[in-house]
C-alpha positions in Angstrom: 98.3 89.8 125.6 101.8 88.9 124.6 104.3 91.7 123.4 105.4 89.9 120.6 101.8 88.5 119.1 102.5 87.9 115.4 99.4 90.4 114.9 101.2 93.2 116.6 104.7 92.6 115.3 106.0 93.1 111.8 109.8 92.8 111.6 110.1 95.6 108.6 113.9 96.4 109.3 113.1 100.0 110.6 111.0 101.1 113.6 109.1 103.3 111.6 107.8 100.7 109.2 107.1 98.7 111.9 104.8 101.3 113.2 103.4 101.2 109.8 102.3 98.0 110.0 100.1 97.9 112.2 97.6 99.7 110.2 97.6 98.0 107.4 97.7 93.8 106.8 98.3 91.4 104.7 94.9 89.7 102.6 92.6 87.4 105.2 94.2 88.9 108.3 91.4 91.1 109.3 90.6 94.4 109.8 93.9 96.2 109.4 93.8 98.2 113.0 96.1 96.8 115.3 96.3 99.4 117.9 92.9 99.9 118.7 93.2 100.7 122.4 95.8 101.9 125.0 96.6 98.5 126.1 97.4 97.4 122.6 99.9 100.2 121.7 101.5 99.9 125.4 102.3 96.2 123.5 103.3 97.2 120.7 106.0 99.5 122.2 107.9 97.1 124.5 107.4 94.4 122.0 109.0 96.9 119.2 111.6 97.7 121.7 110.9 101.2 121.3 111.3 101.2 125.0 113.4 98.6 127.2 111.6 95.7 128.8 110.1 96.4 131.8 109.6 100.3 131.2 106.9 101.8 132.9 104.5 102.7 130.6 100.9 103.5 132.8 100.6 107.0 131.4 99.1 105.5 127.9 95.9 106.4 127.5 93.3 107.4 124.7 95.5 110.3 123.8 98.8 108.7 123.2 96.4 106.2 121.0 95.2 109.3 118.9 98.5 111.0 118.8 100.2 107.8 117.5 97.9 106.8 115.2 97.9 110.0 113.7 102.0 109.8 113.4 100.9 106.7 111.6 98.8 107.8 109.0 101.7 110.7 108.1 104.6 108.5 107.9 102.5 106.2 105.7 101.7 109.3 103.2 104.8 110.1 103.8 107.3 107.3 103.1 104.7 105.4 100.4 105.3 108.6 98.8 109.2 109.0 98.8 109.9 104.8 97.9 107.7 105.2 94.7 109.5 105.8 91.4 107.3 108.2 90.2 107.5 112.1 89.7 105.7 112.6 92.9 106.6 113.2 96.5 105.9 113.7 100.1 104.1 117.0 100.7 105.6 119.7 102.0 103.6 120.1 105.0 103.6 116.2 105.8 107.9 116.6 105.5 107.6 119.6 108.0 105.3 117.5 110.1 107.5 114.9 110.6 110.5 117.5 111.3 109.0 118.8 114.0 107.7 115.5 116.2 111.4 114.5 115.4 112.4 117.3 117.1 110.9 117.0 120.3 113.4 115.2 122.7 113.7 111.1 123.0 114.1 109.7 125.5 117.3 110.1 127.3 119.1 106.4 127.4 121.0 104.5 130.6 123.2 102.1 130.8 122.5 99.7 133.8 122.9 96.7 135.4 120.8 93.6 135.0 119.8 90.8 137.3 123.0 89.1 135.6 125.3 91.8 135.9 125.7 92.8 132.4 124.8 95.8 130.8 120.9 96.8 130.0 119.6 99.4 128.4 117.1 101.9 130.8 115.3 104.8 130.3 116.2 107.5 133.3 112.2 108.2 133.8 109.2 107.2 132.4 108.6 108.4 128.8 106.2 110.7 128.1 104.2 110.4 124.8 106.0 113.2 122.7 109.1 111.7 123.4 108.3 108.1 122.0 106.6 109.7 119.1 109.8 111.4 118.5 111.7 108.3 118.7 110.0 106.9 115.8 110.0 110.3 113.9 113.6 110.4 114.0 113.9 106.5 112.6 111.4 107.9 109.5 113.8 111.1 109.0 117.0 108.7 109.2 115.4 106.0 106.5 113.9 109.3 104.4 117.4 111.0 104.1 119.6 107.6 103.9 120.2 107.0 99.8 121.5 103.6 100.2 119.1 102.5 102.6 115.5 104.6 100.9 117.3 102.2 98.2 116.1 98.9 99.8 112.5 99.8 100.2 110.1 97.7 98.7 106.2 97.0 98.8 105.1 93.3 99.3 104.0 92.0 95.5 101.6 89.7 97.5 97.6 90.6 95.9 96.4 92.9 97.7 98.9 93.2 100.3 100.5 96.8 101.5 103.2 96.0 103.6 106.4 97.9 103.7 109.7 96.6 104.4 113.0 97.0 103.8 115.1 94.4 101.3 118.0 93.5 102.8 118.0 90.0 101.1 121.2 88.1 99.2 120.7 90.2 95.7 118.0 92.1 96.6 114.9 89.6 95.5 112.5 89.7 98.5 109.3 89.6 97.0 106.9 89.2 99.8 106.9 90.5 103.8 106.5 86.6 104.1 107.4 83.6 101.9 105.2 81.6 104.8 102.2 83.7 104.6 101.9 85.8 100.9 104.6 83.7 99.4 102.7 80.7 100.5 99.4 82.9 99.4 100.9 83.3 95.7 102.0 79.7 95.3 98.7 78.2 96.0 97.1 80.5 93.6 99.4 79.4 91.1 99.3 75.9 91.2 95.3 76.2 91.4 95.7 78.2 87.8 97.9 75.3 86.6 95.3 72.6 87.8 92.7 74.5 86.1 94.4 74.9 82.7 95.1 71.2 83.1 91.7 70.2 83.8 90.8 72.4 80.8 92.7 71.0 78.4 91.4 67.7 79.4 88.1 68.2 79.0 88.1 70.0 75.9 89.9 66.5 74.6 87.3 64.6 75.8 85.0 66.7 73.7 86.3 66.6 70.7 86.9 62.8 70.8 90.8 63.2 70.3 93.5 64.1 72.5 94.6 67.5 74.7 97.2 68.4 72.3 94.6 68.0 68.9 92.2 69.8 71.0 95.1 73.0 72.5 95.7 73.0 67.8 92.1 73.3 67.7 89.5 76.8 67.1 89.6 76.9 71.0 93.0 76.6 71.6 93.0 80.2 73.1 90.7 78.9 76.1 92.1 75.3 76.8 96.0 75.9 76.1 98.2 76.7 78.9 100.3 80.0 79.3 103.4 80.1 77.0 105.0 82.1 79.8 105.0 79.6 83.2 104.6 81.9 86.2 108.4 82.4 87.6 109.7 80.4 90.9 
C-alpha cells in the first residue's frame, strides 16, 4: 500500500488535523475509518512525515492502533470544540489529556547524511509508540494556544462533509478541503437545481398554453419561478 494513498492522506496544514482525518471523510468516500489495522497506521506515519522515510517502524502493532485512535477521537472533541464560535469549550479533562501525551518525550531528531550527501533528517532509534503520540499531541497544543493560527481554522461547508483544515488561502475564502472533490460535489448539485427550475418553468408554460414568464406571473409562480438569490460562485 502506498504511503501517500489519497485515502490515507489529507494535507490539513497541521499534523494533528491530519490525524484527524483519517476518521472522518468526505460524502461517497466510504466508511470513515482509515486506520483500521497496524499496517495502515505504520502508512500513515511515514506518509505524514511524522517520522523520516525509511524509519523503522516494526513495533506497530494492535496497541499502537488503539492508543492512536483513541488520541484521535480526543483531539477531534477537542479542537471541534475550541474552532467553534460558540460559548462552549474543550473539557477540562480532554485539555489535561492532551497535556499529558504532549508531555511524554518525541522523538529525539538527527541530522545525517543521505545517499547524495546532503542533510536528512533521522531519528537516533526506533520510536516507540508514546513518543509519536506525543509528537502529534504537541502539534494539537501548538495550533490550540496559537491565536493567529486557531484563527485560520475552518470546517469544509461541503453537505455533509467534516473535514478540518486550516485556511491559509489569498483572503481567507477556502470553502471546501477540495474544490476537485466537495467543490466539484457542490457545483453539480447546483447546476442540477438550476436545470430543474428550468425544466419547471417550462413545463408549467406548456400547461398553461402561454409562455414561462406568463406562467412564473401566474398562481403557481412560487413552484415554477427560479430563486431571486442565484447561488454564489
Amino acid at each position: 500500500m502506498a504511503a501517500a494513498s489519497h485515502d490515507l492522506r489529507f494535507d490539513s496544514g497541521r499534523l494533528c488535523l491530519d490525524l484527524v482525518a483519517t476518521g472522518v471523510g468526505r460524502p461517497g468516500d466510504g466508511p470513515g475509518e482509515r486506520l483500521g489495522t497496524p499496517e495502515r497506521l505504520r502508512a500513515w506515519l511515514l506518509g505524514a512525515r511524522v517520522v523520516p522515510p525509511g524509519t523503522p517502524l516494526e513495533a506497530v502493532d494492535a496497541g499502537w492502533l488503539g492508543r492512536f485512535h483513541a488520541l484521535r477521537h480526543l483531539l477531534h472533541r477537542v479542537v471541534r470544540a475550541e474552532a467553534a464560535d460558540g460559548p462552549e469549550h474543550a473539557a477540562e479533562a480532554d485539555l489535561e489529556r492532551v497535556n499529558a501525551l504532549a508531555a511524554e518525550p518525541p522523538p529525539a531528531p538527527r541530522a545525517v547524511r543521505g545517499a547524495d550527501g546532503g542533510l536528512v533528517r533521522a531519528v537516533a532509534a526506533p520510536p516507540d509508540c508514546a513518543a509519536l503520540v506525543s509528537l502529534v499531541a504537541r502539534d494539537a497544543v501548538e495550533l490550540l494556544t496559537d491565536p493567529a493560527v486557531r484563527g485560520l481554522l475552518r470546517q469544509c461547508e461541503g453537505e455533509s462533509c467534516t473535514l478540518l483544515y486550516l485556511d491559509t488561502s489569498r483572503g481567507r475564502r477556502r470553502r471546501w478541503c477540495s474544490s476537485e472533490v466537495c467543490g466539484n460535489r457542490e457545483r453539480v448539485a447546483r447546476h442540477r437545481r438550476r436545470v430543474m427550475n428550468g425544466e419547471g418553468v417550462q413545463e408549467g408554460a406548456r400547461d398553461s398554453g402561454g409562455t414561462a414568464e406568463a406562467s412564473a406571473t401566474g398562481p403557481g409562480r412560487a413552484d415554477v419561478a427560479p430563486s431571486p438569490h442565484p447561488a454564489k460562485p
